[in-house]
C-alpha positions as CSV (number, residue, x, y, z in Angstrom):
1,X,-4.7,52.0,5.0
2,X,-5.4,50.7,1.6
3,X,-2.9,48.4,0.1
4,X,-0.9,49.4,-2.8
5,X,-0.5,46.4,-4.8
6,X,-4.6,45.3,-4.8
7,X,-5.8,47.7,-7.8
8,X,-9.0,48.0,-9.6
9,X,-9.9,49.4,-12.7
10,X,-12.8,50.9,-14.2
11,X,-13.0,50.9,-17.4
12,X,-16.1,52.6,-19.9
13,X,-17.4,50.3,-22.6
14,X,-19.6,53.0,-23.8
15,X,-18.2,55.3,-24.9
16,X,-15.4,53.0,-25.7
17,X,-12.8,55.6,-26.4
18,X,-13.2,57.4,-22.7
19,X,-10.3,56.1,-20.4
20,X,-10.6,54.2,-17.5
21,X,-9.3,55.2,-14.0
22,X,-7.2,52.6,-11.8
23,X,-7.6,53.1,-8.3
24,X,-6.4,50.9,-4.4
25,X,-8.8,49.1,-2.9
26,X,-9.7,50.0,0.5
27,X,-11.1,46.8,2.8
28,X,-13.3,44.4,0.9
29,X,-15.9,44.7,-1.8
30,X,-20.0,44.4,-0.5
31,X,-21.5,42.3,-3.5
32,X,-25.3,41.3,-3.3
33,X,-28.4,41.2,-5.2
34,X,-30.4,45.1,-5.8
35,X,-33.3,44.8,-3.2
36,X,-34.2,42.2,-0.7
37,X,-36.3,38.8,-1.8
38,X,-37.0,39.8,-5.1
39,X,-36.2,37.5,-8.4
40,X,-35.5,33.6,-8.6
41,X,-37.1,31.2,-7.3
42,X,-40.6,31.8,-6.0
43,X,-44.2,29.2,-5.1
44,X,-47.1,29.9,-6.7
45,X,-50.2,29.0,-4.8
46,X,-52.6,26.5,-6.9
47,X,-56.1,26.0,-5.8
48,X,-56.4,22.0,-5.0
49,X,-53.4,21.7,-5.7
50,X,-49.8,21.4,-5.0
51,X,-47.8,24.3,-4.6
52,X,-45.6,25.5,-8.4
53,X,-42.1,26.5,-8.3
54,X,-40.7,28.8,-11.0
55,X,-37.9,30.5,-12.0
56,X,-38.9,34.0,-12.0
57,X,-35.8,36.0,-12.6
58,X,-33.2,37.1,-10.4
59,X,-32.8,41.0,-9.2
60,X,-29.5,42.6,-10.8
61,X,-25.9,42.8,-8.6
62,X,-24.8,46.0,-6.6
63,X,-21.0,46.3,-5.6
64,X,-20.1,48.7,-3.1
65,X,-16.3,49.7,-3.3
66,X,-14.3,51.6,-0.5
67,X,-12.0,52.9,-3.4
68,X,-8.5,55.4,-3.2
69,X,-7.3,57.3,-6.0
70,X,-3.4,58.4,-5.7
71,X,-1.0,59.9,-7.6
72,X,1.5,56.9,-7.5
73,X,-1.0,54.9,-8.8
74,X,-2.4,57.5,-11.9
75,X,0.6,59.5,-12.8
76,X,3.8,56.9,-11.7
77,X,4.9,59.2,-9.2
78,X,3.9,60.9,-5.6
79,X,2.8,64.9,-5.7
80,X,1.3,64.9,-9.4
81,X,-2.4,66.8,-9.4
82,X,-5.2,64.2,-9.7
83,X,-7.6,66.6,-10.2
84,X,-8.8,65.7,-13.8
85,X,-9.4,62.1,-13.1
86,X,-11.8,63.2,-10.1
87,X,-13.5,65.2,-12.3
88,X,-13.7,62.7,-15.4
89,X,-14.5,60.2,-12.6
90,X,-17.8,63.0,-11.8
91,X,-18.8,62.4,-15.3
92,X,-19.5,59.0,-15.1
93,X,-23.2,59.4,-13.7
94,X,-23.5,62.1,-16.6
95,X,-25.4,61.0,-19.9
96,X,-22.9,60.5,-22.0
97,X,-23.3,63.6,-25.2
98,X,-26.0,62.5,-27.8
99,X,-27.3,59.7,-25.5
100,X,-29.7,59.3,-22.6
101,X,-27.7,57.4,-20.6
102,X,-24.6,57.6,-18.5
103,X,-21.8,55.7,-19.2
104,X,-20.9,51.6,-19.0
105,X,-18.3,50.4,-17.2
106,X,-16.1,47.6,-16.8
107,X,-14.5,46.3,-14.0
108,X,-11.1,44.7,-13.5
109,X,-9.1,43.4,-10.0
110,X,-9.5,41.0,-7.0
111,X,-13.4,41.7,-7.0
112,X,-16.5,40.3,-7.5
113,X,-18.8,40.4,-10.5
114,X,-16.0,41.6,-13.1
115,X,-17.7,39.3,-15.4
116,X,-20.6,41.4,-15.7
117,X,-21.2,45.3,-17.1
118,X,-22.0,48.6,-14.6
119,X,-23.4,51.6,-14.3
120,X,-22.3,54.1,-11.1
121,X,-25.4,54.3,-9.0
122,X,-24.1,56.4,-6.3
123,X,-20.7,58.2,-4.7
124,X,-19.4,59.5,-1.8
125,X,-16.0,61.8,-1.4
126,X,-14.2,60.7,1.4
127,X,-11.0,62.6,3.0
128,X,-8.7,63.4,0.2
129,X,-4.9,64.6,0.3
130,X,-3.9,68.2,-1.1
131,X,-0.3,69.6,-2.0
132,X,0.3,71.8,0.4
133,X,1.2,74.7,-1.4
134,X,-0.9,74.5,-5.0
135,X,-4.0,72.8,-3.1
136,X,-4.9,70.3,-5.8
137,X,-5.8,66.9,-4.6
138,X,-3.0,64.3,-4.5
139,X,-5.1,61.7,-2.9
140,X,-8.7,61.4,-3.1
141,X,-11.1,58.6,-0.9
142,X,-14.5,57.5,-2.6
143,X,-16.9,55.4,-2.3
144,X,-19.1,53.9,-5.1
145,X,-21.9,51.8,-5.7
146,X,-22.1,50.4,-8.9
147,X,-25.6,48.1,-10.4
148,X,-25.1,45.6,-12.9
149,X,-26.3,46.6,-16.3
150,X,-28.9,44.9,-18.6
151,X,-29.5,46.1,-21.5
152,X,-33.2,46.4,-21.9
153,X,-33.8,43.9,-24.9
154,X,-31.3,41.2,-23.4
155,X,-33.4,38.3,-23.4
156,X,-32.9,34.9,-21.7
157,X,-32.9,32.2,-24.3
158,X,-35.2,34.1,-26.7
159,X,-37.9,34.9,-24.4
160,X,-38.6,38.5,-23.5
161,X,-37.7,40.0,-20.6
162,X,-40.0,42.5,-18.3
163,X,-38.1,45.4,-19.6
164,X,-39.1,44.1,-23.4
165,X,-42.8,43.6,-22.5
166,X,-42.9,46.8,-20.6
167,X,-41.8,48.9,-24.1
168,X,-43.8,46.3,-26.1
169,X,-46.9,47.7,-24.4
170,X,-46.2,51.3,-24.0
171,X,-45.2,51.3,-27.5
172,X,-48.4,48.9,-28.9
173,X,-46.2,46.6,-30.4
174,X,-47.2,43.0,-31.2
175,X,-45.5,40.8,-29.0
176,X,-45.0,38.3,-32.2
177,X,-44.0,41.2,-34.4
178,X,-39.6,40.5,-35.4
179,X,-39.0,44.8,-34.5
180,X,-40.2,47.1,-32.2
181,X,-40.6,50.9,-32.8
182,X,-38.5,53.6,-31.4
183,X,-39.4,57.6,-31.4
184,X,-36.1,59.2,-32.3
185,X,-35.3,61.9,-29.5
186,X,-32.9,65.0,-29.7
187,X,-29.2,64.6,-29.8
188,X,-29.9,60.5,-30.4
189,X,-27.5,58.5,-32.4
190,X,-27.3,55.0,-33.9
191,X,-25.0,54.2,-31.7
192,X,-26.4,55.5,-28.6
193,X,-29.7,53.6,-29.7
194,X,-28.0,50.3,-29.9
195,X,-25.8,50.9,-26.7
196,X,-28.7,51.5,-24.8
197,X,-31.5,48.4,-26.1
198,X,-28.9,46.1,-27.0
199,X,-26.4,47.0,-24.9
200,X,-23.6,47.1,-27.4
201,X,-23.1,49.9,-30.1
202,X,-22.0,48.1,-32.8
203,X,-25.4,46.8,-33.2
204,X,-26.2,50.3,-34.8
205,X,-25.7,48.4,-38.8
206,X,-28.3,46.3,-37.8
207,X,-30.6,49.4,-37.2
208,X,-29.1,51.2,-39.9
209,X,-29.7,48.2,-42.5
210,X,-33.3,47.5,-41.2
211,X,-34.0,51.2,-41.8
212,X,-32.3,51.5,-45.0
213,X,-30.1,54.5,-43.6
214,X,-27.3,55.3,-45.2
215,X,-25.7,57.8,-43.2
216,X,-25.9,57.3,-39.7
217,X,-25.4,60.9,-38.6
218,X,-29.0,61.8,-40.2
219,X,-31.6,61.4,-37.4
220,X,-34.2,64.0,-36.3
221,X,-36.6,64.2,-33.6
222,X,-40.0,62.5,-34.4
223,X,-38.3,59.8,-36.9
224,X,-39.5,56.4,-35.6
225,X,-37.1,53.4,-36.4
226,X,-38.0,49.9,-36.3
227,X,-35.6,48.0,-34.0
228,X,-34.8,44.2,-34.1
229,X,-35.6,42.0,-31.5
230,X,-33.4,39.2,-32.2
């Protein structure tokens, strides 16, 4: 049985203004790296020579969570439907409208990794609880597995990531060039842009500024922006 006083909350950063769901934690959290041996530290062979070390990265976090939504918890009271936080919860592996991506989420509790940001890469409906007479769900089980989200153009002390040198050459981009370029795609925003590169939305002025745009609503499909790399 999960215990009712260990709660964690997920929270969407982007959009900001969706709310966040606050669910019991069943068991313990499984927190690891994505993948098996790949990132930091690695040898590199030298011919005649010793043996390099270097710091080569490190593969992002997953965190699995055995995870119970009630309606004690949501709506203060026992009985109450809970069947528009499932569904809102469904959304969250959804591209978020005018946006390629799905939503970013926070975490807060007794857990690991609530220091970094998350994107739901899978879900499993467990057993849920129904009222017996309307049939709505009172309780719902899930299990999720969230990644660790990097924003593409997140650098590590101003040198380019993989992600950064993989769009610098799909794009043709000089690599000492101070923007890249972007194709603007249907239903794209500013906002989306910058949530998705820089992995915060605000950022959109700076794209705004650098394009001399003055209304931020007025994109179109084709229109290529530069984008800072800084």
């Amino acid at each position: 049985m999960p215990n009712p006083n260990v709660l964690v909350t997920l929270s969407p950063q982007f959009p900001a203004t969706t709310p966040g769901i606050t669910f019991n934690l069943d068991g313990d959290a499984m927190y690891k790296p994505v993948g098996s041996g790949s990132g930091g530290w690695q040898i590199i062979d030298r011919p005649r020579s010793v043996s390099a070390l270097q710091w080569y990265d490190r593969s992002p976090k997953s965190l699995q969570l055995k995870l119970v939504m009630t309606s004690e918890v949501i709506n203060g009271f026992a009985g109450g439907s809970i069947e528009s936080e499932c569904q809102m919860f469904e959304t969250w592996t959804d591209k978020v409208p005018g946006t390629v991506i799905p939503p970013i989420l926070a975490i807060s509790g007794p857990v690991p990794g609530i220091q970094y940001l998350w994107a739901i890469y899978d879900y499993e409906f467990g057993p849920a609880i129904r009222d017996a007479n309307a049939g709505f769900r009172v309780q719902q089980n899930l299990t999720v597995t969230l990644y660790e989200y990097n924003a593409p153009l997140n650098g590590v002390l101003g040198s380019p990531s993989p992600a950064i040198a993989w769009i610098q050459t799909v794009l043709g981009q000089n690599t000492q060039s101070s923007y890249l370029l972007y194709t603007v795609r249907q239903g794209d925003t500013l906002s989306a842009i910058a949530a998705f590169f820089y992995g915060d939305q605000s950022k959109w002025t700076e794209i705004a500024g650098l394009n001399n745009i003055r209304d931020p609503n007025n994109l179109y499909a084709g229109q290529v922006l530069k984008l800072p790399q800084n």
